[in-house]
N, C-alpha and C positions, 0 to 999 in steps of 0.2 A: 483571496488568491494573490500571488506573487505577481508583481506588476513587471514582466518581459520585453512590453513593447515601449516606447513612447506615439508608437502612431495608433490611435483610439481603436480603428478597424482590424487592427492584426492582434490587438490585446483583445477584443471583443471575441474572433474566431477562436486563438488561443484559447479562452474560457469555456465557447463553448463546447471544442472537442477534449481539452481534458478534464472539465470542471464536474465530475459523476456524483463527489461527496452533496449529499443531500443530508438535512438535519433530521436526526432519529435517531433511532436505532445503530448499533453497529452490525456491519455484513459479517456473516460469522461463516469460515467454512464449511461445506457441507462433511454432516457424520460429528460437528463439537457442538457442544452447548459453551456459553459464557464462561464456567469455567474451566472446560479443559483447554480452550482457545487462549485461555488465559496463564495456563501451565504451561502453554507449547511458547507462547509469547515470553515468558518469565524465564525458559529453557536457553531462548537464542537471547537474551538479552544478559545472562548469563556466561554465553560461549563469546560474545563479540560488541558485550557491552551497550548499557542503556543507549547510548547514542547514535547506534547504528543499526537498533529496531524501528519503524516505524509505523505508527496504527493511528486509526479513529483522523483527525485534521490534520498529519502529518503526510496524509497520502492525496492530498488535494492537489499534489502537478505531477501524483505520481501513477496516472490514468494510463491505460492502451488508448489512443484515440483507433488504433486502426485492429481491434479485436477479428481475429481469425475465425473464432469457430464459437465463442459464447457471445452471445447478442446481450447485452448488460451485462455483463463480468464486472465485479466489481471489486478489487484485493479489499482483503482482510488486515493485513501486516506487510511490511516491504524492512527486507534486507538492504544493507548496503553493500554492491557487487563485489567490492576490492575485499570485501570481510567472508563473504561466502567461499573461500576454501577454508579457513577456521574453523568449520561447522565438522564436527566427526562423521565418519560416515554410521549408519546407521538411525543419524537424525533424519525421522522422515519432513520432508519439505513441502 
């Protein structure tokens, strides 16, 4: 994880409300298998380029700490916000 604080205790909170990535498996949305997650991921990577998809340890600071209405939610892939009008419409999200 990305070291934010220099004071031990606020790097420590830090971690533990957004640190969700656990070693395993990857969360895969519900309704894909491995590979169609991997067609949709290869789609927008596509549309707004490799470096502004992000999956699997690239979503490690990129948690909800404060999730609304799913209790373990956990992203699959993350967009980068300033790239998400480049996305066609029609692209389901």
């Amino acid at each position: 994880m990305v070291q934010w604080y220099t004071v031990p205790e606020l790097q420590s909170h830090h971690e533990q409300a957004f640190g969700s990535r656990k070693p395993g498996p990857r969360t895969l949305p519900p309704g894909h298998d491995e590979a169609s997650f991997q067609r949709a991921v290869d789609e927008f990577k596509a549309i707004v380029g490799d470096e502004n998809v992000i999956i699997d340890e690239g979503l490690v600071n990129l948690r909800d700490p404060y999730p609304l209405f799913e209790e373990g939610f956990e992203a699959s892939a993350g967009l980068w916000y300033a790239m998400l009008n480049s996305i066609p419409e029609g692209i389901d999200c």
